[in-house]
N, C-alpha and C positions, 0 to 999 in steps of 0.2 A: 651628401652631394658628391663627396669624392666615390663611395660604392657607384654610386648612379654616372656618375662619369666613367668610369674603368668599365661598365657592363656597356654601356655606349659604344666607350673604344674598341669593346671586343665584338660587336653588332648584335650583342644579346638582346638587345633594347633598343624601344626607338621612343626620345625625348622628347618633348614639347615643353621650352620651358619659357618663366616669365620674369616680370620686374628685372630684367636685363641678365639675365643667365642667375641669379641669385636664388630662383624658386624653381618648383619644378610646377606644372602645370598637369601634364598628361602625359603616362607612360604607357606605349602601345610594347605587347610580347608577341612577336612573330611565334608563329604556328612551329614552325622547325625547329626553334630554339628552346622548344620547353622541356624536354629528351637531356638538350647539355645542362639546362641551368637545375632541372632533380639533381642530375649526376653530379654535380658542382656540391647541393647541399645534402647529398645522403639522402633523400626521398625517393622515395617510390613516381614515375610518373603518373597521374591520376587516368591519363589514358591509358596506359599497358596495367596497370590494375584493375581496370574496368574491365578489358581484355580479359585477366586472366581470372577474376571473378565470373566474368558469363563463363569460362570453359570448366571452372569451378564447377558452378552450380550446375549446369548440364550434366556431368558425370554424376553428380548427386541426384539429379532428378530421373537418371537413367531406371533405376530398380523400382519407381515409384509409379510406370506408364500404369498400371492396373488397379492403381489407386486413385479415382476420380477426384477428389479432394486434396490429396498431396499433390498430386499432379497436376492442378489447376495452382496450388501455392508456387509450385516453382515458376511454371509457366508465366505467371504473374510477375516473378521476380526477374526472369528473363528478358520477357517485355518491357520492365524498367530498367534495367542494364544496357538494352542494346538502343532505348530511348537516350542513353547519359545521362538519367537522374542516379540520384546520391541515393545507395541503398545501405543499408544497417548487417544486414542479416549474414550477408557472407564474409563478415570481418571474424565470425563465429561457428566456423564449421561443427563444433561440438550440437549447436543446434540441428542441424540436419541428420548428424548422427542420433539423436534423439528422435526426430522424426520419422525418420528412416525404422530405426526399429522398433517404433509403436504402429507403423504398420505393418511390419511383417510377424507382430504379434499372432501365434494362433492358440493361444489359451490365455486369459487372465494372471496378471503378475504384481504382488504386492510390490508398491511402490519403491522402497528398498532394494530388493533384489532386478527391480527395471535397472533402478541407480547403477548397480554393480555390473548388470548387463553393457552397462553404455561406456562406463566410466571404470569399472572395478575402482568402484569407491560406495558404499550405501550409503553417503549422505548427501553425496554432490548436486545429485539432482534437483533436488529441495534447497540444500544450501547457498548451491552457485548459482541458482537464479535459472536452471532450464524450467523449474516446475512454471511459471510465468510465465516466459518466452512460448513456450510448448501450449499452454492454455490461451495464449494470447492468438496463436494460427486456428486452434480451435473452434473461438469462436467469432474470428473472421465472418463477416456477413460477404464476402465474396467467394470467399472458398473454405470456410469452415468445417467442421467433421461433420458431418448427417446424421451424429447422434448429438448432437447439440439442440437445445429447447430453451428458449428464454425462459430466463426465472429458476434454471438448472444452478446448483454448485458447482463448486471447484470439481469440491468430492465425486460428485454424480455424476458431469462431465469425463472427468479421468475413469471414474470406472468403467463408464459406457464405452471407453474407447480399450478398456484393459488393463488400467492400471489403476491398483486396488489401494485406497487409502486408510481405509478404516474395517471394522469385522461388520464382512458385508453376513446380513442373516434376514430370514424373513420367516415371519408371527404370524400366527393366524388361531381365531377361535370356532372350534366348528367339527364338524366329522367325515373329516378327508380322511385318503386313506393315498399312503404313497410305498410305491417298492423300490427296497435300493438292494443290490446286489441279488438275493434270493430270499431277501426278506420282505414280509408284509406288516406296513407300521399303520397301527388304528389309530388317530390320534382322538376320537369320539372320548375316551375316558379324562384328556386333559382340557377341564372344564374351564379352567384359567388358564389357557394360550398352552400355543407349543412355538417352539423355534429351531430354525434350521439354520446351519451354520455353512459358511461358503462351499467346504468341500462336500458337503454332503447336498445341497441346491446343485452341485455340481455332477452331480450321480444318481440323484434320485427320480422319481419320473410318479407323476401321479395316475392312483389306478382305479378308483372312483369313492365310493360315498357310503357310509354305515348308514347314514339314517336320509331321512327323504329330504333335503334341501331344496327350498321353494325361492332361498335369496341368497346371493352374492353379495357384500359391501366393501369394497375397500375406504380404510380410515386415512387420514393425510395426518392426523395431530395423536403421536402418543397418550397423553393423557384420558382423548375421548376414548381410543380403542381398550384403554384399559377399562374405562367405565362401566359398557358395555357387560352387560350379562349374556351369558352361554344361553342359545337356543338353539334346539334339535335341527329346526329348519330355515338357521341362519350360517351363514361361514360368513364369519368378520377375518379381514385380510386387514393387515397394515401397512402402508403403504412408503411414510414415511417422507415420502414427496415422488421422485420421479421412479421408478423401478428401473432398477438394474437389468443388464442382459438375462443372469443366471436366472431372476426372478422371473423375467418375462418370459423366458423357456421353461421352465418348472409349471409356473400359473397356464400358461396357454393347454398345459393338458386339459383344464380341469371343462373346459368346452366340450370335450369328449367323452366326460365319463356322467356329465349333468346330464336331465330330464330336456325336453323341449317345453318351455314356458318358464324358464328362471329369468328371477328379475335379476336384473345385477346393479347396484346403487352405487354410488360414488357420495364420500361425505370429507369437503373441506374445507377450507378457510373460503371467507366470503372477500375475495383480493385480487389482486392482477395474478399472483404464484398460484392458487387456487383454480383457476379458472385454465393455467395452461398446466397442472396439472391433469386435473380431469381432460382435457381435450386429448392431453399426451396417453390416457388410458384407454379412450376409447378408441385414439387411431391405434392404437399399437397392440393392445388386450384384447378389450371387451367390446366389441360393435355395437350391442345393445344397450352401453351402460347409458343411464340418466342421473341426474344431480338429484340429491338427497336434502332436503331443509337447506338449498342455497338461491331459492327463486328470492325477486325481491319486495314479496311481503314477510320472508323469513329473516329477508337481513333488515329491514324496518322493525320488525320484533325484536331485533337482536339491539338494533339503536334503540328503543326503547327501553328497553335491558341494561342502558350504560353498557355496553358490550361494544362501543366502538372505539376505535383509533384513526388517528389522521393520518390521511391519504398523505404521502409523498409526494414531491411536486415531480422529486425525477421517477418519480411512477405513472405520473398521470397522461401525460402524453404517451407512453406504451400503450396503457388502458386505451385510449381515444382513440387510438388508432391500430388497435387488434381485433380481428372478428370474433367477436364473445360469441357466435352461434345461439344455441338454447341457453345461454347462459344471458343473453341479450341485456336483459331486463336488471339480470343482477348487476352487470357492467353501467347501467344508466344509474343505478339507482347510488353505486358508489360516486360516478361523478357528480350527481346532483347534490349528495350530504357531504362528500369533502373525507367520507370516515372508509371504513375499511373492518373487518370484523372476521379474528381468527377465532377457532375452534374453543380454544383452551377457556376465551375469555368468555365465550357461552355457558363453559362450567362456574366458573367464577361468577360470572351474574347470576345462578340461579344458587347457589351457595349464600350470595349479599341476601337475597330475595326473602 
């Protein structure tokens, strides 16, 4: 009561009090006084930091007009600043410096050496908490990256934007034939898969075909793609889930150097990940690809099989309301059984069998 009286006396405050001056009732703070009574306690005013957060973030968002996506993030945060809502984001410029330099990415950079980029430190980024903060703008459904796909990973995500978390490589069974430098690699003789490793998906370009290929498959589950026997007039691709840049620059040759009349097949899990995979192949790949043994008398065979798993509840509602396209049927047929039915476990039921 004596603080509450001395700020009185000094017109900082204006009191309304009760039970005969003994209580305080209601403290009104003039507009003009809130400038001296920060400067009183050592605080920042929350207005001149609002302030200097919007001129903040504006200069941060200056290099990013050419990035539709950053630049709808800022924008965003600007609009909430100059609203006077309570924003998070610019108490950590370190963030923006992350962002900032993931899009002025122009080649692919393992994760570590980003770190160092940002911070000269290779762990920070992961360790201090930007790897989150940075996937969390990502996959914003208001302004998120445009290589963002529901049902994508961390992983898959960050790579798609340039920042490489793991040894990206991509498998294939089959009789392509790719040139890298001044060399011409046959891979027809490697009956059991060949693999490419990042820097070489990086340089290589494909140049067509030893033997007459009549089908295309890409695989979504390791294990099935290993099952898989060598066929002259099969190329098994593995897919792994979503494909990477490199991959999908590499693979888009191979439209060019096939026949007119190739099937191109798509084979995976019979789930809500499954179904925006394949959609993510054929917008992005293969125009013509169709689903492989995932209609829904394949995944009723599969429940009959003991080959199912239960649906997730925080899955179900994405399912119910994603357009499964051709895939329709298999989306109904998941909500109606409650189950769900990956690759692997197809192997396994005919193994029990």
């Amino acid at each position: 009561m004596e603080q509450v009286r001395a700020l009185e006396k000094e017109g900082l405050i204006r009191v309304t009090y009760r039970d005969m001056g003994s209580d305080v009732k209601r403290i009104d703070l003039p507009v003009e006084t809130v400038e001296k009574l920060c400067r009183r306690e050592g605080v920042e005013d929350s207005r001149k930091r609002q302030i200097r957060w919007l001129e903040e973030v504006r200069a941060w968002s200056a290099p990013a007009q050419d990035v539709p996506w950053l630049w709808a993030y800022y924008e965003d945060l600007i609009r909430r600043l100059e609203a006077g809502k309570i924003v998070k984001d610019p108490e950590d410029p370190d963030l923006f410096r992350c962002l900032n330099t993931l899009a002025e990415l122009n080649k692919p950079v393992w994760e570590r050496v980003f770190s160092c980029i940002v911070f000269e430190d290779s762990k920070r980024f992961r360790n201090g908490g930007y790897r989150e903060k940075v996937l969390s703008v990502l996959k914003n459904g208001l302004y998120g990256s445009p290589f963002y796909e529901e049902g994508m990973t961390d992983d898959e995500l960050l790579a798609a934007c340039g920042i490489l978390t793991y040894s990206q490589t991509l498998e294939w069974k089959g009789s392509l034939q790719y040139q890298i430098m001044e060399a011409q690699v046959d891979t027809s003789a490697l009956r059991y898969g060949c693999v490419l490793n990042a820097q070489t998906l990086e340089h290589a370009e494909v140049s067509g075909c030893s033997g007459c290929v009549s089908t295309v498959m890409t695989i979504e589950n390791k294990a099935n793609y290993e099952n898989m026997a060598y066929a002259e007039d099969t190329l098994y691709i593995y897919c792994h889930g979503f494909f990477s840049p490199k991959e999908l620059r590499f693979l888009s040759g191979l439209r060019g150097v096939l026949p007119a009349g190739v099937k191109y097949l798509h084979w995976g899990d019979m789930d809500y990940g499954g179904i925006r995979i394949y959609q993510y192949i054929k917008r992005h790949l293969f125009p013509e690809l169709v689903p492989y043994r995932m209609d829904a008398r394949d995944f009723e065979e599969a429940i009959r099989m003991r080959a199912g798993i239960d649906l997730e509840e925080s899955t179900r509602e994405k399912l119910e309301n994603m357009d499964a396209g051709e895939l329709d049927g298999l989306k109904q047929a998941i909500l109606r059984t409650g189950k769900t039915v990956e690759q692997e476990m197809l192997l396994a039921a005919a193994c029990s069998c």
